[in-house]
Short mmCIF file of the C-alpha atoms (twelve columns), coordinates in Angstrom:
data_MODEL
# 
_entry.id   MODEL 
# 
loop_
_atom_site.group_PDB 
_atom_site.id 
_atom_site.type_symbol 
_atom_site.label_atom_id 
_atom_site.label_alt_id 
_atom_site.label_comp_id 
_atom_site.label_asym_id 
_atom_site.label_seq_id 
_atom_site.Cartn_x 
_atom_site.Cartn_y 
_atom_site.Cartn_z 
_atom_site.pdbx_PDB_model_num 
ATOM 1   C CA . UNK A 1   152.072 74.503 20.820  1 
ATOM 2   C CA . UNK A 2   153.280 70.985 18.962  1 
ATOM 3   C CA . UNK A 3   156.407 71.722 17.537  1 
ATOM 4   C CA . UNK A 4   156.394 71.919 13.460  1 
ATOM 5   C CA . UNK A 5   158.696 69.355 11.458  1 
ATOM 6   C CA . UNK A 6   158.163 71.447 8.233   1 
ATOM 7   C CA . UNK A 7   160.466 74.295 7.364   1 
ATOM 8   C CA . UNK A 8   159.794 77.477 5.293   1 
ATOM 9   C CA . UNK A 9   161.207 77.867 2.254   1 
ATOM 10  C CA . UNK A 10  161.404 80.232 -1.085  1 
ATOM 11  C CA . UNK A 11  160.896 79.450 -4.906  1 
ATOM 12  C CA . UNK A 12  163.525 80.646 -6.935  1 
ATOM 13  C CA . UNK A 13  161.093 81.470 -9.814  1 
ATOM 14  C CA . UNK A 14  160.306 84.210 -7.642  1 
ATOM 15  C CA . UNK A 15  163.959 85.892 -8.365  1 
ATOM 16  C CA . UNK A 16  164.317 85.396 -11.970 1 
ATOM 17  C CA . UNK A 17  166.336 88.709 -11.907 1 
ATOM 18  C CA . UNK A 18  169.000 87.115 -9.447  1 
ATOM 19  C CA . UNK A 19  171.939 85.234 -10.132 1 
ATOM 20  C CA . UNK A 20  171.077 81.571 -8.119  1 
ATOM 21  C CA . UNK A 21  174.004 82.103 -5.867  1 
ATOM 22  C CA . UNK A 22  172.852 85.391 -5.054  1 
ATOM 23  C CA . UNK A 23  168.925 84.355 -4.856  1 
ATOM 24  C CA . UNK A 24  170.239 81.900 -2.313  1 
ATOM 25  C CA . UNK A 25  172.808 83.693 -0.380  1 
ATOM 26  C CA . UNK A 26  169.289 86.277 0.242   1 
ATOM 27  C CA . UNK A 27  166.774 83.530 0.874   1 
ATOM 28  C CA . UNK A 28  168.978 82.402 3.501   1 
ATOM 29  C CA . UNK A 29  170.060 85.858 5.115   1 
ATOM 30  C CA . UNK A 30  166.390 86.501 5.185   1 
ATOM 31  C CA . UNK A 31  165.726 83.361 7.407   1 
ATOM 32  C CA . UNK A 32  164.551 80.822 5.123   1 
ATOM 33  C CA . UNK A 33  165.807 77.023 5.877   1 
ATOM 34  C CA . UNK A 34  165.059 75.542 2.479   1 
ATOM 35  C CA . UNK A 35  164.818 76.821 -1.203  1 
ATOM 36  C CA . UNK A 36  162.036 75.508 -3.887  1 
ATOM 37  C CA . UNK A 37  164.515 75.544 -7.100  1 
ATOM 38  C CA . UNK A 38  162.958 76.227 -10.540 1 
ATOM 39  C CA . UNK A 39  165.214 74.931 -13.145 1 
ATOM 40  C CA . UNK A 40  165.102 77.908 -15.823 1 
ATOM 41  C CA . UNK A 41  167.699 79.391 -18.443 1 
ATOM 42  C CA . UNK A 42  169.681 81.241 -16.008 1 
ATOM 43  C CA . UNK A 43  169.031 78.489 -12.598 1 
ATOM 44  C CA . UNK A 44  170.848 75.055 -13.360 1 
ATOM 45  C CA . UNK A 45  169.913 74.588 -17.230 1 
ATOM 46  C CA . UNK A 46  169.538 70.622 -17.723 1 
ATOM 47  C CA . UNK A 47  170.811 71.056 -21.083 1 
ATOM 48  C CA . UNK A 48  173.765 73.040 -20.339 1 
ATOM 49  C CA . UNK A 49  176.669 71.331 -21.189 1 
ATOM 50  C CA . UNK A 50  178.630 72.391 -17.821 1 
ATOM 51  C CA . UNK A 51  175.706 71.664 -15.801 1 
ATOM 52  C CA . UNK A 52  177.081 68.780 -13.671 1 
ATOM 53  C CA . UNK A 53  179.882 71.308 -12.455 1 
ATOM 54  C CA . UNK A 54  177.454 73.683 -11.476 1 
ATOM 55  C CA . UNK A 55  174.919 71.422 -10.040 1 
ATOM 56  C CA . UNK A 56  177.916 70.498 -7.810  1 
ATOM 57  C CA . UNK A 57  178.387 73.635 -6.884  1 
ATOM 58  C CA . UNK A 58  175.278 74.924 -5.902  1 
ATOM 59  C CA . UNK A 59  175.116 71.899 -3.752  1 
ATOM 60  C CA . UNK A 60  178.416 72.802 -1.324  1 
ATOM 61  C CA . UNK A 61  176.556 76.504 -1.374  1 
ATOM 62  C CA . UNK A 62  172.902 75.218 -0.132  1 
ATOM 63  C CA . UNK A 63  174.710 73.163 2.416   1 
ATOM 64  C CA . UNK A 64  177.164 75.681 3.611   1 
ATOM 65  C CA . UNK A 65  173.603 78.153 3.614   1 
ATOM 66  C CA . UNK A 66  171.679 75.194 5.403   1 
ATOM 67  C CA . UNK A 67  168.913 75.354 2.745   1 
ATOM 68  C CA . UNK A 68  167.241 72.024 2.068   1 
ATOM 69  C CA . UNK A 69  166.109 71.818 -1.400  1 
ATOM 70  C CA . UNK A 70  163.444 70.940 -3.728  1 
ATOM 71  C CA . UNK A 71  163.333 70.892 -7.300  1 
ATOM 72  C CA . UNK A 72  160.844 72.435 -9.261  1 
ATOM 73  C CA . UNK A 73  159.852 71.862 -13.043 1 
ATOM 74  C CA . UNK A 74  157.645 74.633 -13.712 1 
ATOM 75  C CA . UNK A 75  159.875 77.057 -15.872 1 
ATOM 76  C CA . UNK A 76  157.769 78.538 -18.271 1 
ATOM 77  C CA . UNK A 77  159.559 78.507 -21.767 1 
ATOM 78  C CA . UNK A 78  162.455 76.488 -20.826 1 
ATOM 79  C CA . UNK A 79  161.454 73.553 -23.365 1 
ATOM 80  C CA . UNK A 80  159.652 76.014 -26.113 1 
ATOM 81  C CA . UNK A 81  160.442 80.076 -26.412 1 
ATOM 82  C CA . UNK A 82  157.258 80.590 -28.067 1 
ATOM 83  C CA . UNK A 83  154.780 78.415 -25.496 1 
ATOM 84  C CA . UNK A 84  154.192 78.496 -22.099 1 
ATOM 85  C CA . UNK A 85  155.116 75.409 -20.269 1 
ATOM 86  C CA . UNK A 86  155.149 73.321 -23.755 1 
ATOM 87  C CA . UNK A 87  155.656 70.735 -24.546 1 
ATOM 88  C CA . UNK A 88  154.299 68.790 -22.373 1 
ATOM 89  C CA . UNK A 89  153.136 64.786 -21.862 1 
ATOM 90  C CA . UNK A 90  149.884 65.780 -23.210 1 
ATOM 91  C CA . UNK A 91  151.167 67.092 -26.413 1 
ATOM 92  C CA . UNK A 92  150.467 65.712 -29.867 1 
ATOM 93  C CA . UNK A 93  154.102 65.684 -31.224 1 
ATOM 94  C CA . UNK A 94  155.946 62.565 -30.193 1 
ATOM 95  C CA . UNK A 95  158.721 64.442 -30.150 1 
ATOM 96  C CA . UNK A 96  157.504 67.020 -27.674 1 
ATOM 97  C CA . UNK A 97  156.604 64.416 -25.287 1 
ATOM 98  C CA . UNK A 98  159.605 63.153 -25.632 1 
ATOM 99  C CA . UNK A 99  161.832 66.186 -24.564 1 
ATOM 100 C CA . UNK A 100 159.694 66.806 -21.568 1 
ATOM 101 C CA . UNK A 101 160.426 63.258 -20.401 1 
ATOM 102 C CA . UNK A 102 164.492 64.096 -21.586 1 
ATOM 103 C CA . UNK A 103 164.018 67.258 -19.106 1 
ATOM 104 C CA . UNK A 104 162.479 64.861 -16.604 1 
ATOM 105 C CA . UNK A 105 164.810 62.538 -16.803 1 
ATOM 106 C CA . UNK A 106 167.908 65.533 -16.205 1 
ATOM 107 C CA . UNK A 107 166.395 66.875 -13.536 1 
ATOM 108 C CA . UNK A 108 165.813 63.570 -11.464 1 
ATOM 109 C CA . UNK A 109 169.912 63.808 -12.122 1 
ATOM 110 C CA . UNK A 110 170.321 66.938 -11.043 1 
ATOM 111 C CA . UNK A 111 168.250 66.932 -7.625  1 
ATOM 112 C CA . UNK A 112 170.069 63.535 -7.056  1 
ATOM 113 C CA . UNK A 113 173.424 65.304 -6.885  1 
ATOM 114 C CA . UNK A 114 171.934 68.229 -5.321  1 
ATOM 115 C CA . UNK A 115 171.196 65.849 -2.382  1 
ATOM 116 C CA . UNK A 116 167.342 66.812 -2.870  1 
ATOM 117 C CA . UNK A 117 164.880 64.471 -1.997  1 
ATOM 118 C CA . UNK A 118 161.669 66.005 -4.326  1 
ATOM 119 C CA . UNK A 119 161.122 66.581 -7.876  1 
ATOM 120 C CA . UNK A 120 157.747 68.805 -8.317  1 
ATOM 121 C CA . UNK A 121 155.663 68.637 -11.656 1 
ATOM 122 C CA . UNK A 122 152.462 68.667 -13.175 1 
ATOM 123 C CA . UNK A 123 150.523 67.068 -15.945 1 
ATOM 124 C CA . UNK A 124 150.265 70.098 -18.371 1 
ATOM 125 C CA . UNK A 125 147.309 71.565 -20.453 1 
ATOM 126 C CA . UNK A 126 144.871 69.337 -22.632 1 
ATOM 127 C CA . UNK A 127 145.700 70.528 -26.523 1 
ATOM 128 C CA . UNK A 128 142.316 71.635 -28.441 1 
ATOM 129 C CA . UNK A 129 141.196 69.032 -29.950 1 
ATOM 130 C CA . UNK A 130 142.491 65.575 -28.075 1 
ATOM 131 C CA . UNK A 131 140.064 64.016 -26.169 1 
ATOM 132 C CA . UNK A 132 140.481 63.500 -22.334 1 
ATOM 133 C CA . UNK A 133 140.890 59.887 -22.306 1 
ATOM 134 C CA . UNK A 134 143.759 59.850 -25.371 1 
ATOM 135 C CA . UNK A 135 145.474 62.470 -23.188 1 
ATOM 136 C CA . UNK A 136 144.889 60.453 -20.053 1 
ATOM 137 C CA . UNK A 137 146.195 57.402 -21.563 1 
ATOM 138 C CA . UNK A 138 149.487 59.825 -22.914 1 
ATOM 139 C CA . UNK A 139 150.033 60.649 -19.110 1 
ATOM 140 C CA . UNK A 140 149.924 57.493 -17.341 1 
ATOM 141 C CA . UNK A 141 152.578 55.679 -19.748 1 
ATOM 142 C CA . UNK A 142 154.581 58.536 -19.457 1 
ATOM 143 C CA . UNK A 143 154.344 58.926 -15.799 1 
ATOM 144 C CA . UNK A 144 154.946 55.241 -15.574 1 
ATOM 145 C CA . UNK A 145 158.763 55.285 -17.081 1 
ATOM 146 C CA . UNK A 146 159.179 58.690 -14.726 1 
ATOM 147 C CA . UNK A 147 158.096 56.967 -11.623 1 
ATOM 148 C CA . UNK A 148 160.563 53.991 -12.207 1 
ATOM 149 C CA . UNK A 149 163.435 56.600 -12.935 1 
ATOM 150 C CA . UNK A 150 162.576 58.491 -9.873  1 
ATOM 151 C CA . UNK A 151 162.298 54.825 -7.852  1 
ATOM 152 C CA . UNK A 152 166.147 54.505 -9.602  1 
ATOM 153 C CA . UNK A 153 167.536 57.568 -8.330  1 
ATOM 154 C CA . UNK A 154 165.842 57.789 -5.219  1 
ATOM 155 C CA . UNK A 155 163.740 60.427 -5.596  1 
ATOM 156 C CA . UNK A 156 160.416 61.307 -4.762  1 
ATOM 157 C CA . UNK A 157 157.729 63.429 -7.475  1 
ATOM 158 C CA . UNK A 158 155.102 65.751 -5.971  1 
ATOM 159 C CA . UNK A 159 152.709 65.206 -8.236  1 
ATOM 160 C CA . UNK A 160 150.914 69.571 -8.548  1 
ATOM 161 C CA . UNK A 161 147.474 69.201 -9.039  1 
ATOM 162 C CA . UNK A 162 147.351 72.743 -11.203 1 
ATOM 163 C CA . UNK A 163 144.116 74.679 -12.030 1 
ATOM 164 C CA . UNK A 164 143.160 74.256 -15.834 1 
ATOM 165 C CA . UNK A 165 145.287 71.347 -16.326 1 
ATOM 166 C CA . UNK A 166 144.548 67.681 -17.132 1 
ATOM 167 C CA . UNK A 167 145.286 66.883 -13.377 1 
ATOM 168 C CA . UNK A 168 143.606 69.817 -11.360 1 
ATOM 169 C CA . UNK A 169 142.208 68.603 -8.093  1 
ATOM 170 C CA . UNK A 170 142.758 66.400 -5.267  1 
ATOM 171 C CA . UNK A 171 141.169 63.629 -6.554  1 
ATOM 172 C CA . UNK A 172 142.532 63.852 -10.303 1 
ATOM 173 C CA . UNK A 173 145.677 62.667 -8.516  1 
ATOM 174 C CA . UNK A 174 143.917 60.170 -6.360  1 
ATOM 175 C CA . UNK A 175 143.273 58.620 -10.196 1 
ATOM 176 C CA . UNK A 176 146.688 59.038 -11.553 1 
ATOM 177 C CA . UNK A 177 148.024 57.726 -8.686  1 
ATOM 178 C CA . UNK A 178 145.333 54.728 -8.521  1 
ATOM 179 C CA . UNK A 179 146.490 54.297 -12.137 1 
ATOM 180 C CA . UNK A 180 150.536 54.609 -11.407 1 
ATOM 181 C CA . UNK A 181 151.119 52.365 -8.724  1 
ATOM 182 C CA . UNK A 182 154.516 53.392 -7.124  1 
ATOM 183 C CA . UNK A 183 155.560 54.630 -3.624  1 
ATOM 184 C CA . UNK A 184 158.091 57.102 -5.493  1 
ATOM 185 C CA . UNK A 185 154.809 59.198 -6.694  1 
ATOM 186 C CA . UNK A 186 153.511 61.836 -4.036  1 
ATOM 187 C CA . UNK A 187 151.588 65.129 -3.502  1 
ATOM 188 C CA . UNK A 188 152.930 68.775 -4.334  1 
ATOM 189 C CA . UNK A 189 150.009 70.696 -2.531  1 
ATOM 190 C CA . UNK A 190 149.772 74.063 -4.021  1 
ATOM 191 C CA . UNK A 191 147.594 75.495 -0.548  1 
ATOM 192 C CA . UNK A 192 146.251 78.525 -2.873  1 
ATOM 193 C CA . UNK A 193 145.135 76.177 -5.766  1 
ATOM 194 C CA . UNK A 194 142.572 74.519 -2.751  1 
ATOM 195 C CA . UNK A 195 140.349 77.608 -3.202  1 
ATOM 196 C CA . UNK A 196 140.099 76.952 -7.233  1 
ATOM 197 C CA . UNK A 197 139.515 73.322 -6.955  1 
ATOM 198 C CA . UNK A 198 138.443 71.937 -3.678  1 
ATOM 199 C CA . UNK A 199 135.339 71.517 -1.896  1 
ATOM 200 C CA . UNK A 200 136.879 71.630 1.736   1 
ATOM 201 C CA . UNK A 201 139.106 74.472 2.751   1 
ATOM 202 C CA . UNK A 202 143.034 74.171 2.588   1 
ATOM 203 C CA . UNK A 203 143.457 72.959 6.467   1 
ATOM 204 C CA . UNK A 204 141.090 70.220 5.703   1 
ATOM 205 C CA . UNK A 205 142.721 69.305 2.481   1 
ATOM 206 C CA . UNK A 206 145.784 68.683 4.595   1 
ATOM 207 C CA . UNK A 207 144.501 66.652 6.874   1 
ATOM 208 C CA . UNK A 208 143.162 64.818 3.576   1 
ATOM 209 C CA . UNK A 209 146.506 64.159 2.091   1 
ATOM 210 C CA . UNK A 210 148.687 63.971 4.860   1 
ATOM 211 C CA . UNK A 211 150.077 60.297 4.063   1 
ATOM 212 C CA . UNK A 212 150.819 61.547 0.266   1 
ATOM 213 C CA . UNK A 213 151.637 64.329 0.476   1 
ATOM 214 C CA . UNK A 214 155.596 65.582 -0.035  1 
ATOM 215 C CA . UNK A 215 155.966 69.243 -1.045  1 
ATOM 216 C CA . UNK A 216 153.811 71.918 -0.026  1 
ATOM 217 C CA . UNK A 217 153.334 75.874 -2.010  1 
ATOM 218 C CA . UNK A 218 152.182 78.644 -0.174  1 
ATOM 219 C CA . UNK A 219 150.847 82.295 -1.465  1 
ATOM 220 C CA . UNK A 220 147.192 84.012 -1.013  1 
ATOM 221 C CA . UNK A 221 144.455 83.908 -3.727  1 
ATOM 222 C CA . UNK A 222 141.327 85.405 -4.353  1 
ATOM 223 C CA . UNK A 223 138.601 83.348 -5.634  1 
ATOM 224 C CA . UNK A 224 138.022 83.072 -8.718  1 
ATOM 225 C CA . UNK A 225 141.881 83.947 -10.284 1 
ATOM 226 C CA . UNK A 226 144.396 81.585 -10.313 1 
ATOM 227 C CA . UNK A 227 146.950 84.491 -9.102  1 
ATOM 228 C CA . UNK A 228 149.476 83.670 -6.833  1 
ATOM 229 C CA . UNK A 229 149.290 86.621 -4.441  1 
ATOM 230 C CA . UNK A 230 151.286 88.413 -2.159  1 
ATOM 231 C CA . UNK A 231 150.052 87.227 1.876   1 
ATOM 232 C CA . UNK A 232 147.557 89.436 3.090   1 
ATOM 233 C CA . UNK A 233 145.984 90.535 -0.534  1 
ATOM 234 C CA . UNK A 234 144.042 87.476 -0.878  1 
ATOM 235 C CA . UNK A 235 141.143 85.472 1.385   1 
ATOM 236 C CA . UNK A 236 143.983 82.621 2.412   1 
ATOM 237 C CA . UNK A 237 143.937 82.292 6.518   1 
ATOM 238 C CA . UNK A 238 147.429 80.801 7.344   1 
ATOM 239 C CA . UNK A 239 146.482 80.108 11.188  1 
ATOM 240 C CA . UNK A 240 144.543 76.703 10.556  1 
ATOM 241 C CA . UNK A 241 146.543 76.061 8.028   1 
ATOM 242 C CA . UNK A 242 149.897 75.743 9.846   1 
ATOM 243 C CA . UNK A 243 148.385 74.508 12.469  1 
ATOM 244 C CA . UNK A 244 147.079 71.271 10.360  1 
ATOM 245 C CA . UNK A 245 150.700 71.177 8.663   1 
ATOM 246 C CA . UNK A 246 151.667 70.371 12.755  1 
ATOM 247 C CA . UNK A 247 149.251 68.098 13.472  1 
ATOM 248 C CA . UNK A 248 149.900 65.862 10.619  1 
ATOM 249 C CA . UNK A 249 154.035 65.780 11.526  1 
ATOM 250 C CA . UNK A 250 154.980 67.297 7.738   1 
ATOM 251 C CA . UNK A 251 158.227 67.222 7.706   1 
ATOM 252 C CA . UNK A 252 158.988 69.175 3.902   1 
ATOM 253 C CA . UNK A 253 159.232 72.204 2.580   1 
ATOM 254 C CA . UNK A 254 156.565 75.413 2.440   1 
ATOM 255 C CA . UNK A 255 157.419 76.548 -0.143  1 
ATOM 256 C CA . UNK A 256 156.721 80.370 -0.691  1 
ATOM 257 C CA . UNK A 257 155.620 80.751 -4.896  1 
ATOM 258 C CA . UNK A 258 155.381 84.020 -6.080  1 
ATOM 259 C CA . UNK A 259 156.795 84.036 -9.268  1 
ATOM 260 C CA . UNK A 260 155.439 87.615 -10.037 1 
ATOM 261 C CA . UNK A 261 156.831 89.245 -7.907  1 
ATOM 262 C CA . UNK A 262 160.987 89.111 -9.030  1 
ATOM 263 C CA . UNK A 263 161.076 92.563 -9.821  1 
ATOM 264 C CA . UNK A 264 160.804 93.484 -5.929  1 
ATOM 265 C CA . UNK A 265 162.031 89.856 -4.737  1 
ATOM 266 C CA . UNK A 266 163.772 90.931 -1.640  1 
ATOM 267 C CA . UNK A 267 161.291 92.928 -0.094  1 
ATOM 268 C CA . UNK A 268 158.601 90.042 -0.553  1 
ATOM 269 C CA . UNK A 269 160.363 87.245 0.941   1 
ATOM 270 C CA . UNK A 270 160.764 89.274 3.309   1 
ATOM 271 C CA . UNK A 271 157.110 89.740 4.201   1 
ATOM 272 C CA . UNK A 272 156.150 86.461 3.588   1 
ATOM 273 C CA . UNK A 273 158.170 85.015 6.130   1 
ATOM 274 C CA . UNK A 274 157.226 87.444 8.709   1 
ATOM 275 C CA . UNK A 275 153.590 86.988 7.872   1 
ATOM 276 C CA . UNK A 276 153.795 83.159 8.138   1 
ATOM 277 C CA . UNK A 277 155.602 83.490 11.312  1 
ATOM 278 C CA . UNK A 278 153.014 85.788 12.619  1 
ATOM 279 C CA . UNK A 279 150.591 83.391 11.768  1 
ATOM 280 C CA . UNK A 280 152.658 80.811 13.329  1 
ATOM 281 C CA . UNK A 281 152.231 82.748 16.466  1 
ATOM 282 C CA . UNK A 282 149.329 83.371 16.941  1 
ATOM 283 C CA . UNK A 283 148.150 79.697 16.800  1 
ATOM 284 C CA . UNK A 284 150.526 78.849 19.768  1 
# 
């Protein structure tokens, strides 16, 4: 069996109820080598005003832990408490687009001195009543300031291709990036989001992406939900799937998403990582 480059890792969204040094101090005990880190309220606020001593020490933890990182912008009402994931670069209010690219701009910071090497995001939700091309237009001049601060700092985006939102599929990316031309912008693959949106199964998608692609989510799903599922309650088969993520040399994080499960957060990282590994297995 080829050796994998890739390493397994947790998203912290998935223990909202934890303190971060605790989530990670359990992610790691529980095997995981990296951590997929969801700035929220509670897990490195960019607008908290002690954040950079924080951010500094969460970084001596992950390395002490041996967790390589990733940062994640997907907290849902960390920019509005009254809407889900707003505002976004799609938004009407010039001032809402402009504190998502403020948040943008502190987390490139912040995974900079966390000594991670990927920022994940995703375009957002078309408002009622803009027309696709306005909100295209919206999203490429934003992305294009992002890109050159992520170029700046170092920093790579995973660009999440998300069901329902402006950018949803494989090749809604393939356009953005077409229309953003910088080496800095890659591919967050979200493997359960392949059932919603692609023609070919995950595996294949891999092998499709594999010279954009940076950042990698893993859960099952059951056609037709978007519902990031526990392993072994959906129709996901992990074999072929790990077994393209070793042909193709990826070398970043699986990232295990289940944001709805904190409540039992423990237990469930636990399983996951002992069904991937299983699956692991059995391809050898």
């Amino acid at each position: 069996m080829k050796t994998r480059s890739f390493r397994y890792g947790y998203n912290t969204n998935g223990f909202a109820h934890h303190r971060l040094d605790d989530a990670l101090r359990v992610i790691a005990e529980l095997g995981y080598e990296g951590c997929a880190l969801t700035l929220d309220h509670a897990h490195l606020d960019p607008f908290d005003p002690d954040i950079r001593v924080e951010v500094e020490r969460i970084a001596a933890l992950a390395h002490a832990l041996r967790l390589s990182l990733v940062v994640e912008t997907g907290a849902r009402f960390l920019l509005d408490p009254r809407r889900k994931h707003e505002p976004t670069f799609l938004s009407d209010e010039v001032e809402g687009r402009a504190r998502r690219r403020e948040f943008l701009e502190r987390t490139l910071a912040i995974a900079r001195d966390l000594g991670a090497g990927v920022v994940s995001l995703w375009s957002g939700v078309r408002p009622p009543g803009i027309p696709p091309d306005v909100c295209w237009e919206r999203l490429v001049n934003e992305m294009e300031a992002v890109v050159r601060r992520a170029e700046a700092a170092g920093i790579v985006l995973g660009f999440e291709p998300e069901p329902g939102m402006l950018v949803e599929s494989v090749g809604d990316f393939l356009d953005l990036r077409g229309a953003v031309d910088s080496p800095a912008l890659r591919l967050t693959l979200d493997l359960g989001h392949c059932l919603l949106t692609e023609p070919d199964p995950p595996e294949k998608v891999v092998h499709r992406v594999a010279t954009i692609l940076s950042n990698v989510h893993a859960e099952d799903m059951r056609r037709p939900a978007h519902e990031h599922l526990a392993f072994g309650l959906g129709e996901m088969r992990y074999g072929p799937i790990l077994v393209a993520l070793r042909e193709i040399d990826y070398a970043g994080l699986v990232g295990v998403e289940l944001s709805r499960d904190s409540h039992r957060a423990p237990e469930v990282a636990r399983a996951a990582l002992a069904y991937l590994q299983a699956a692991e297995r059995e391809t050898a």
